[in-house]
N, C-alpha and C positions, 0 to 999 in steps of 0.2 A: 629277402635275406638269403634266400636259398640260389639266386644268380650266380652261375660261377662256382658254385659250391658245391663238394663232395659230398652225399646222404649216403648212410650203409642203415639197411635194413637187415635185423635177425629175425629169423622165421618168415622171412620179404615173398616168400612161395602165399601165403595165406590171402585171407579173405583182406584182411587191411593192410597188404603189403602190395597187391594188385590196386583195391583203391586210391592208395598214397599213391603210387607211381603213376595210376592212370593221369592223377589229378596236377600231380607238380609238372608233369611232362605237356598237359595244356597248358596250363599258367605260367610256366616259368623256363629256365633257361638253366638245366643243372648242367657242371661239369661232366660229374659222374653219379650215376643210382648204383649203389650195388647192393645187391638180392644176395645175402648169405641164409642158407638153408642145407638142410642134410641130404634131401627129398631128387635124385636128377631128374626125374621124370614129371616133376612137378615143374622144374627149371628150364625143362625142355619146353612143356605147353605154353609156360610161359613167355619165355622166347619169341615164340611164333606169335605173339600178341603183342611182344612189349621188344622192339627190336631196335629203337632208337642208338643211333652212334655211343650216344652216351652210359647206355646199359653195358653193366656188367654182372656177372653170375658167379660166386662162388662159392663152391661144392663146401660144407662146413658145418660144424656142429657145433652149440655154444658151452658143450662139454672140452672140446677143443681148444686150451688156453692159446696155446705157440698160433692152429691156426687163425683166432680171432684178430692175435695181433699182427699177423702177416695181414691178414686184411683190412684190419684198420691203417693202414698205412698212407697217410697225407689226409685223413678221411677226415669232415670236417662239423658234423653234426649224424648221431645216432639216433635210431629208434628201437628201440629192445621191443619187439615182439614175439620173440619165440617161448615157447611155455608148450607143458603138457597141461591141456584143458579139461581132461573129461575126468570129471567127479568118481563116477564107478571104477575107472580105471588106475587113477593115483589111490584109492583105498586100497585094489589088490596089488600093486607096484609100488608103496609107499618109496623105496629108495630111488627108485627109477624116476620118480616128480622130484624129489631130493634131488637126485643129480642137476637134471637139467634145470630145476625152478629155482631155486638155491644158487647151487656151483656154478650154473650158467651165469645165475647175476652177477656173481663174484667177480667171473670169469669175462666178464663184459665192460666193467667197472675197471678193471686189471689192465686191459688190454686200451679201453678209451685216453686212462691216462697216460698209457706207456706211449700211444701215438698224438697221443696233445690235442684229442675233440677239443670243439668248441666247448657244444651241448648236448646233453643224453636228457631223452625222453624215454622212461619204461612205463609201459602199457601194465598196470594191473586192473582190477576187476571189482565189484561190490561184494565178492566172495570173501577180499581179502579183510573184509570189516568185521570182527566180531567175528574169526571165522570157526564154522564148523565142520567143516571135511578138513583132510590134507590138503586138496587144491589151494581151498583158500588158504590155510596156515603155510601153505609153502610161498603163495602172492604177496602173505604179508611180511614174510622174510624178506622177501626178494625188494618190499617197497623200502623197508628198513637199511637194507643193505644202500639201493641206488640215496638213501636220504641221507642217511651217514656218510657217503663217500663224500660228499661236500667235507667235510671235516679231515679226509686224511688226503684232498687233493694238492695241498703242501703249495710249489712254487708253480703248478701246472694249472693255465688259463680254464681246464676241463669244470663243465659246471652239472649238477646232475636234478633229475626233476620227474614227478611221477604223475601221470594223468588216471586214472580210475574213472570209468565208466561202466552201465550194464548191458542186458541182455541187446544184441545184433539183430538188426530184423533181419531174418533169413540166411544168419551165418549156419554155420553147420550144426554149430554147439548149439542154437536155439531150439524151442519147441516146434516151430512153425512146417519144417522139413522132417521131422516127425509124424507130425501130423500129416503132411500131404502123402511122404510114403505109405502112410494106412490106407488114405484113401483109396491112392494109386490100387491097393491091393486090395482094395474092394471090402475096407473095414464099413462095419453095419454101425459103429457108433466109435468116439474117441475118448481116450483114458485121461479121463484128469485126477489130479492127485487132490483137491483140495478145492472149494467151492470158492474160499476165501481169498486161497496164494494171490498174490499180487507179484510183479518183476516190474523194473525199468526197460527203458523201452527206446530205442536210437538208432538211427539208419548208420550206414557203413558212410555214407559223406559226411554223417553228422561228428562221425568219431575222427575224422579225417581233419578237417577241417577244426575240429577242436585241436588237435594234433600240433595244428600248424600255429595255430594263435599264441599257444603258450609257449612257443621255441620262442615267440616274443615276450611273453609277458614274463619270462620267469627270471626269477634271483640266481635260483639253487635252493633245491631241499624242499620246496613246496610239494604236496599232493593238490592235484588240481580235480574238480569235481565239478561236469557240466550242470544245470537245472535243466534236467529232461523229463518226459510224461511219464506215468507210470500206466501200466494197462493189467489187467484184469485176466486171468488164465482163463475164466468161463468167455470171456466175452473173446479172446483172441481166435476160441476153437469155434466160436458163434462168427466169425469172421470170416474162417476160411472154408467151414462146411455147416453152414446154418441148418439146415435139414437133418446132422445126422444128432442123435441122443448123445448124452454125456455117461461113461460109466467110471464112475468116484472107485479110485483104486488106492489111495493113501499116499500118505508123504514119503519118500524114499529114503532109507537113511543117507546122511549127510545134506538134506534139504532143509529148507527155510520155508515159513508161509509168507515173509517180506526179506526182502534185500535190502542191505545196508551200506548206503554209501562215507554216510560223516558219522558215527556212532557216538553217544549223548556223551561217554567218556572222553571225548577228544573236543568237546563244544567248547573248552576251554579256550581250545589253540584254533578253533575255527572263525574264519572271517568268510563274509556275505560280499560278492560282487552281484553285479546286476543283472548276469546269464551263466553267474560260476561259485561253485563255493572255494577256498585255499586252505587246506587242515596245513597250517605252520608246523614245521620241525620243531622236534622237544627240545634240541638240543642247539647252541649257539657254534655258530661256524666263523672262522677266519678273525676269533678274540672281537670281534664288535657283535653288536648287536642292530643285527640286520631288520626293518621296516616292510613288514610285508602289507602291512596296510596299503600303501601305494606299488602297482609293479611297474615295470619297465616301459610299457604302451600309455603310463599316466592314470591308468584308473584306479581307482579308490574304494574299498573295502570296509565294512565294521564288522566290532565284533556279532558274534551269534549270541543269545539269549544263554546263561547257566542251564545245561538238562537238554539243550538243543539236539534235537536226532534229526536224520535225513534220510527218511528209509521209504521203500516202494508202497509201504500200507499210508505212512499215513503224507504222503505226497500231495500238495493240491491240486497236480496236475494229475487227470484221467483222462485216457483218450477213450473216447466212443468205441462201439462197433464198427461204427460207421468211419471213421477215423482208422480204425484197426486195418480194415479192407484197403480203404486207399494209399495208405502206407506199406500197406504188403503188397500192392499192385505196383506202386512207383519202383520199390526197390528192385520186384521179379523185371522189371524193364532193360 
């Protein structure tokens, strides 16, 4: 579907803004990528890696309404990735995540329909479930906003749709690269917070490639949720420095001992695919009453059980140590 077709990526500088481009640029035949980001020097490096005819780069911030919609121009499917991520830092910047977490969506939503997308896919997080920092509370505005715009998209073909996944192996925001900077510096033991913690667990193709499946499968309005492993905080540091001691430092404010992706409150509107969960919009879009039991690719759904949760503790999926290693070796490849 992407043949011939315009993709604009926001925050397109990042860690899944480079794997998307890597990936559709082997597989496929786009008109145009365009990488909107704030960052030049990010756009620069990038460049020199991703230089294909069809690339293009524009300088832009998703606080920037007028320039979104200059760039969305003829664009014909979106990804919303750009977001302020880091937990410690929206606590001391609460408006500064506000802007761009928020406004940006608003601001993105504004501009899709003013240029007539197909489809938008916004990237939120397991933070945004049940949240409890500002990050997450400003991801689950942000997913509210892209769910509702199904509703005020009027006579505009624009369709909007939100994927939720968690922790990256080896993105930046992860634990993983914390931990090797200690090492690097000659740390004698690594800081865990919690003997218990448990996180989700997904490579950067995994999230890609999720990515790509649901520009198929979606209606409009769906939150889509992979089924991925869950891994173990003692066992990931047992992973990447078996030899060094654990020293138990506490939970940080705005942390969790489990990640929540479907929260037991939303088990109502949740439906079970066979490598995905779909948490349905509350609300009815376009006067019918839209079937998300079946999506677009043909496959079929049930409901989830009354009470149903989806969270990293109690997951039936754990990867090994053993497991932990080989997945953090493929992805550092």
């Amino acid at each position: 579907m992407f043949d011939n077709a315009s993709i604009l990526i926001t925050g397109g500088t990042g860690s899944f803004g480079k794997k998307y481009t890597e990936t559709i640029l082997k597989n496929g035949k786009p008109r145009r990528v365009i990488i909107y980001s704030r960052d030049e020097l990010k756009q620069y490096e990038m460049q020199q890696t991703f230089n294909d005819p069809c690339m293009r780069y524009f300088i832009g911030d998703v606080r920037d309404a007028d320039r979104l919609k200059q760039a969305m121009n003829g664009v014909d499917y979106v990804i919303h990735a750009a977001a302020l991520k880091q937990v410690p830092a929206a606590e001391y910047n609460p408006m500064e995540c506000i802007k761009t977490n928020i406004h940006g969506a608003e601001n993105v939503i504004k501009a899709s329909l003013a240029g007539n997308v197909k489809k938008v896919i916004a990237l939120s997080t397991d933070k945004a479930a049940n949240p409890v920092n500002l990050y997450g509370a400003t991801k689950l505005a942000s997913d509210k906003l892209f769910v509702a715009a199904n509703n005020v998209s009027g006579g505009h073909q624009t369709r909007f749709s939100v994927v939720r996944y968690g922790n990256v192996v080896g993105s930046r925001g992860s634990v993983v690269p914390h931990f090797q900077k200690l090492i690097a510096e000659g740390a004698k033991e690594l800081p865990i917070t919690d003997e218990g913690m448990t996180r989700f667990w997904i490579t950067l193709q995994q999230g890609v490639d999720f990515v790509f499946r649901n520009f198929e499968r979606m209606h409009g309005g769906e939150i889509f949720v992979p089924k991925i492993p869950s891994v173990r905080i003692v066992d990931v540091a047992k992973a990447i420095a078996p030899d060094l001691p654990l020293q138990h430092v506490g939970i940080r404010p705005g942390e969790k001992l489990h990640e929540t992706m479907c929260p037991r409150d939303d088990s109502h509107i949740t439906l079970e695919f066979s490598d995905h969960f779909v948490i349905k919009p509350t609300i009815n879009f376009f006067n019918v009453q839209m079937d998300y039991t079946q999506n677009c690719l043909g496959e079929t759904g049930q409901p989830v059980p009354q009470g149903f949760s989806y969270n990293s503790g109690n997951n039936p999926h754990f990867l090994s140590v053993k497991e932990i290693a080989a997945l953090h070796q493929k992805a550092a490849l």
